[in-house]
N, C-alpha and C positions, 0 to 999 in steps of 0.2 A: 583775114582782116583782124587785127588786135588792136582793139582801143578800150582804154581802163573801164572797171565800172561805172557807168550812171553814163555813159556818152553816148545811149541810145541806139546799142547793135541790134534789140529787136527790131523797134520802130523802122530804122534803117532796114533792115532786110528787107522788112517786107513793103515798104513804102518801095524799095526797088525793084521787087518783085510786082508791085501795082503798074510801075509807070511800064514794063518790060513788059508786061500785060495789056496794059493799053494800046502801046505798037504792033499787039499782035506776034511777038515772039516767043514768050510765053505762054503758058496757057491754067500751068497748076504747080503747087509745090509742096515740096515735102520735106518735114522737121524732125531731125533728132533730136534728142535732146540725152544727157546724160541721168536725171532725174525725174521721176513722177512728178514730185512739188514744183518743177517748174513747167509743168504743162500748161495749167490755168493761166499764168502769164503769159505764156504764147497767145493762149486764145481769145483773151482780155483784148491784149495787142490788136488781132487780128479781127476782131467784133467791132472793136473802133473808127477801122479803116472801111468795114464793111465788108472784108473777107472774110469767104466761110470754110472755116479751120477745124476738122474732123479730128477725133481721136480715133486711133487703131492701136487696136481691132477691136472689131464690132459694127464697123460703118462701111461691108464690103459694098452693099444696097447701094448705100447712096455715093461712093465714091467717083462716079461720073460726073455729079452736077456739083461737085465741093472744088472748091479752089484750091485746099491741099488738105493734107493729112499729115495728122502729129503722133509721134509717139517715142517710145524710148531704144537708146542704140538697144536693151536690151531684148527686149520683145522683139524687135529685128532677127534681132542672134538667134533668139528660140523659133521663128516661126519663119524664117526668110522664102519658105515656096508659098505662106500663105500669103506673105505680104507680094510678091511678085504674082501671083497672080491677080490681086488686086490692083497693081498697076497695069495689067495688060488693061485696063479701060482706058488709060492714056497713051496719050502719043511722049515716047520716053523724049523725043527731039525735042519737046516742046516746055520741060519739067526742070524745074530748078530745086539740088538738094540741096538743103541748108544743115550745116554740122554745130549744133548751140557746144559749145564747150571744146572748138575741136581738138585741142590737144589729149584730149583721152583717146583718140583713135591712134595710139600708139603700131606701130610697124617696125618689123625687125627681121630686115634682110636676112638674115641667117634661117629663122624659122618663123615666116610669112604667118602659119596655123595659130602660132603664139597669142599673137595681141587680135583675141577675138572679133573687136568690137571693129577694130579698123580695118581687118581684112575682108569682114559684113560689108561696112560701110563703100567699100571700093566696091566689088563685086554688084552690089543691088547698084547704085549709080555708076558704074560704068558707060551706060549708054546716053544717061541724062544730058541735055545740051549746056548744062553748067552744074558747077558744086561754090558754096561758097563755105567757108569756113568763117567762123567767131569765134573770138577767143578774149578772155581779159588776161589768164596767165599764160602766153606763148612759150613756152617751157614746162620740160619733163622732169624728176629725178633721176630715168633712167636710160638716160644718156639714147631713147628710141627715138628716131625722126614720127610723125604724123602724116596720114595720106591726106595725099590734094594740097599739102604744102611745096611750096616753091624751095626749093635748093640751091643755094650757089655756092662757089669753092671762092676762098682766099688766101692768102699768107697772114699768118701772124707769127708773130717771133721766128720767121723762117721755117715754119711746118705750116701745111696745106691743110684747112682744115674744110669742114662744111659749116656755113648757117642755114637756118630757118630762114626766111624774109615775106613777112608778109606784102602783100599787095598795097593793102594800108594801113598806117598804122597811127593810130591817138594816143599820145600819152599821155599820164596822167596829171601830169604837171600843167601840158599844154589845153586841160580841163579845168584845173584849178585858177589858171592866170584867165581864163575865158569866163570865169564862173560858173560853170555848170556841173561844179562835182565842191566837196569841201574840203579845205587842207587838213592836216593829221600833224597833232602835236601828241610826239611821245613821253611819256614816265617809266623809264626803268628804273626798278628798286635794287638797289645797290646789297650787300651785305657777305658775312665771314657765313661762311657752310660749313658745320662742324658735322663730325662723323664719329659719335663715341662710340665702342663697342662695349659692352657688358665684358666686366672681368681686366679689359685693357683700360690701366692707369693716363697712358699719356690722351691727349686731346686730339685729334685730326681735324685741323682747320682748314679753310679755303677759301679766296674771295670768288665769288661769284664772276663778276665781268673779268678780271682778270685772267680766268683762267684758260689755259690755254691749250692744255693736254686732253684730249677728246673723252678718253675713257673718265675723267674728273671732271669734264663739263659739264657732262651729261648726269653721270652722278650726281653733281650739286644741282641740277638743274631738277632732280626726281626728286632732291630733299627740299629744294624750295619750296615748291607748287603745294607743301603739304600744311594745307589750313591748323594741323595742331603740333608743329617744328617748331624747337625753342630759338630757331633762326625767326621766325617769323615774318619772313620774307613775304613769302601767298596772304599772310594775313594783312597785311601791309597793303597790297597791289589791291586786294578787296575793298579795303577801306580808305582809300586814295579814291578809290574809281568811285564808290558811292559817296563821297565830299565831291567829287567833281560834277556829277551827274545833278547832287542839289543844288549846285551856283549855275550850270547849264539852265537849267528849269526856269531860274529867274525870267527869263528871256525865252526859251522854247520851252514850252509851260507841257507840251505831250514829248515829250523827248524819254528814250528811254534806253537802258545796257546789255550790254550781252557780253555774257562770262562764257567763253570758252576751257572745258575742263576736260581733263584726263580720259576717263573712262566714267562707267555709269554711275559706281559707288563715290567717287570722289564729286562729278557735278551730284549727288542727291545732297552730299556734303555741305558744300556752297549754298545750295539753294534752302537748307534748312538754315544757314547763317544771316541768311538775307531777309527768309522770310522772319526769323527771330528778331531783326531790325525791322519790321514793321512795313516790310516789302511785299509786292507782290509780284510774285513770279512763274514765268512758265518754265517746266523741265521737259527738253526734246531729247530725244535719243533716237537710233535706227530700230530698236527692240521695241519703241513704244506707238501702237499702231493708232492711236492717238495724235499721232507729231503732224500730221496735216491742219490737222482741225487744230492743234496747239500755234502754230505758225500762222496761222490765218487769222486768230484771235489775237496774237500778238501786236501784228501785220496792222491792225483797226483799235491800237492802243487798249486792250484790256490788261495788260502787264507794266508793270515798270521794270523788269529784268526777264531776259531769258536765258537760261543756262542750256548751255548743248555741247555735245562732242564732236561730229560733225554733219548736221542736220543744214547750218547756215554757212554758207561758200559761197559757191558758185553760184548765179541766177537768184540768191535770195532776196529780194528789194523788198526793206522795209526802211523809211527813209527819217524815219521817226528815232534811229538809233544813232546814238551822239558819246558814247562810251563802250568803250572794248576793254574789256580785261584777259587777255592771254594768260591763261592757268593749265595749260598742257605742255605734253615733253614732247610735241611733238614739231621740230625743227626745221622741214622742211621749204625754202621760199615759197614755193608755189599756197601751202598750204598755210602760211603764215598772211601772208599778199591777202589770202582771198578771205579770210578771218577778220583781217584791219578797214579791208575797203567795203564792209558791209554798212560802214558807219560814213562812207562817203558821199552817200546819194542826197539829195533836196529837191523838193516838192516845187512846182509854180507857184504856188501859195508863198512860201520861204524867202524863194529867190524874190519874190517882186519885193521883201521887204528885210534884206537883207543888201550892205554895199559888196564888192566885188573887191578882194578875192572875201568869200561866203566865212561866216566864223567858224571856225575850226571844229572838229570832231577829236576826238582823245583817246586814247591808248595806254593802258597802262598793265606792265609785264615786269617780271627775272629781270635781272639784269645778265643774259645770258647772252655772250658776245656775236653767238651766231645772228640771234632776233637783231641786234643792234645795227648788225652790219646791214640785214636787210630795211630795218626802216630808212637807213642812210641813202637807199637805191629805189625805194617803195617805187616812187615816183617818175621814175627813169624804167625808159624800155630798154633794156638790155640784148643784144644778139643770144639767140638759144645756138651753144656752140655745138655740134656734134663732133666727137672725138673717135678717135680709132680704138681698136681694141687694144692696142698697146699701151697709148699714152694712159688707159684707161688702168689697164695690169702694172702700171708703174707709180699710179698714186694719186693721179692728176684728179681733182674734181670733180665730180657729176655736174653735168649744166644746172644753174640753178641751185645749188645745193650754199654756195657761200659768196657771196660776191660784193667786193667793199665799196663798189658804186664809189660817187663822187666824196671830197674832203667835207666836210659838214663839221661843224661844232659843238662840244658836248660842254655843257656845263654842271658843276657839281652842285647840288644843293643842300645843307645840312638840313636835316626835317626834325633834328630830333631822336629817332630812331637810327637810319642806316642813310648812307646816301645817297638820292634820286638824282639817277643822270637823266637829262633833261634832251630832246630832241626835236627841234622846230624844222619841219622840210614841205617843201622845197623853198629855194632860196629866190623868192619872186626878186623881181623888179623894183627898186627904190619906189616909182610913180605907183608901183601895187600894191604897197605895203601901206600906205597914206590913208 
């Protein structure tokens, strides 16, 4: 199943899992998940419902009388006879596994041993009388299909390819026209990437979005992102996103940003800039054993920014975030997708007083042609293609890696400094826009 963030794949599970329970076809289920930080959500979830949702390991005891057991693809992988023999208490005909994030369970026909997590994940549910998969990004960078995904073969341009196809699929657009998610308006900063060398006279220029040679994209894209660049691009995106965040406030008075950065040294950077502006801010990182408890207080508004590298993705709902600043080089769709739509979710509280389609969340990045192309697509589910080994040794694309989605329009804006291309999507319905 793929449908965008905030369209309710937990709640949905296991409310399926309730009613399959009721008729007596079920009996118990079991949660992957790709993260620790997102366990508590599971179990939140499932408290609500009245289901009683165990974490493993630790609860072989009681795993008879538990409706299911939560834990991570990776504790799987390390302990897979402990956790099988803790299912021998169930009847496997009777157990529904649930895959949270399923596309990390990548598979690769050539060498099965490879993609640890997916050939785990096959093996312990084999016998299960269903698997369901969730997903918000249905796509890989590396061109691997995912178990318990459905496959079909097509033609396109005269070569036979494979997709991916979910069972069902929500997009994210047909969430925003529904209002139960918020549209995304982007700011990219425009500007010339110079490249002086010490000693060399002449200047090395470049524009940013225009550029189109990969080895200079990327380049300019590592001298942007840099808060003390006499480009002053990064500085720019910084201080765009927090003018935006104070006129948001007027109106969502706990609304709060998150700056997506480089690596560790570069978010402590930002977040000294912010807090020197009279900010307060949380810094996450994977090194910082802290970053639970830092998210969680975010989570319950004690911050008005949080800075991280990649802590907030996948599963992170915190629905109070209403600005995104993209400050990393790092390009690829999936992880650019799951970075913007952390800023998509809204509260029952919100929606009851807010009109339909919900006031927009904000974005603001580079103007790095790759990012640009994907916010043009953000909102459109696109087929994850699987490509052969050849087309692949010949140049062609990795699924997801560049894809120019539908024609949209950019407008230029002069700010002063450099120029902000401007980016409004998706393109509702005249009666929606009112």
């Amino acid at each position: 199943m793929f449908a965008g963030p905030g369209a309710g794949k937990t709640l949905g599970a296991l409310l399926a899992f309730q009613a399959m329970q009721r008729e007596g076809q079920l009996r118990h289920f079991l949660v992957f998940c790709h993260r620790t930080s997102i366990l508590e959500q599971w179990q939140r979830a499932a408290s609500r419902l009245g289901l009683k949702l165990l974490l493993w390991p630790g609860c072989a005891e009681d795993a008879a009388q538990a409706d299911g057991l939560l834990l991570t693809y990776q504790s799987a992988g390390r302990q897979p006879l402990q956790l099988t023999k803790t299912l021998e208490r169930w009847s496997a005909q009777r157990v529904l596994a649930i895959a949270d994030e399923a596309h990390h369970l990548g598979m690769d026909p050539d060498d099965p041993t490879a993609a640890v997590w997916g050939q785990t994940f096959t093996e312990l549910t084999a016998s299960m009388r269903l698997r369901l998969g969730l997903t918000g990004t249905p796509f890989r960078a590396d061109n691997l299909g995912f178990c318990a995904a459905r496959r079909i073969q097509t033609i396109q341009n005269g070569e036979r390819i494979e997709q991916i196809q979910p069972d069902l699929c929500v997009e994210p657009r047909e969430l925003i026209a529904a209002g139960d998610v918020r549209p995304l308006e982007f700011r990219f900063q425009d500007g010339w990437v110079e490249h002086s060398q010490e000693g060399c006279p002449d200047r090395d220029v470049s524009p940013l979005s225009q550029e189109q040679r990969e080895s200079w994209r990327a380049r300019n894209l590592r001298r942007a992102i840099r808060l003390a660049d006499s480009s002053g691009i990064g500085q720019q995106v910084l201080l765009q996103a927090q003018q935006r965040l104070t006129l948001v406030r007027e109106i969502h008075t706990t609304a709060a940003g998150l700056v997506i950065a480089r690596d560790i040294n570069h978010a402590s950077a930002i977040a000294a800039v912010l807090r020197e502006d009279g900010h307060r801010v949380d810094l996450v990182h994977s090194q910082d054993t802290d970053a639970p408890e830092r998210l969680a207080r975010f989570q319950t508004g004690e911050a008005d920014w949080l800075v991280s590298i990649d802590m907030c993705a996948e599963g992170f709902d915190a629905p109070r975030l209403r600005v995104v600043a993209y400050l990393t080089t790092v390009v690829t769709r999936s992880r650019f997708v799951q970075g913007i739509t952390r800023a998509v979710r809204i509260t029952p509280e919100l929606a009851a007083s807010e009109p339909i389609p919900r006031r927009p969340s904000y974005v603001f990045a580079p103007a790095d042609p790759l990012l640009m192309d994907y916010a043009r697509s953000w909102s459109v589910a696109e087929p994850y293609v699987l490509r052969g080994r050849e087309s692949q040794s010949e140049g062609t694309a990795s699924p997801g890696a560049c894809s120019s989605g539908p024609s949209l329009p950019l407008e230029a804006v002069n700010d002063g400094a450099s120029a902000v291309i401007r980016l409004k999507t998706p393109q509702l319905p005249s009666f929606l826009q009112r």
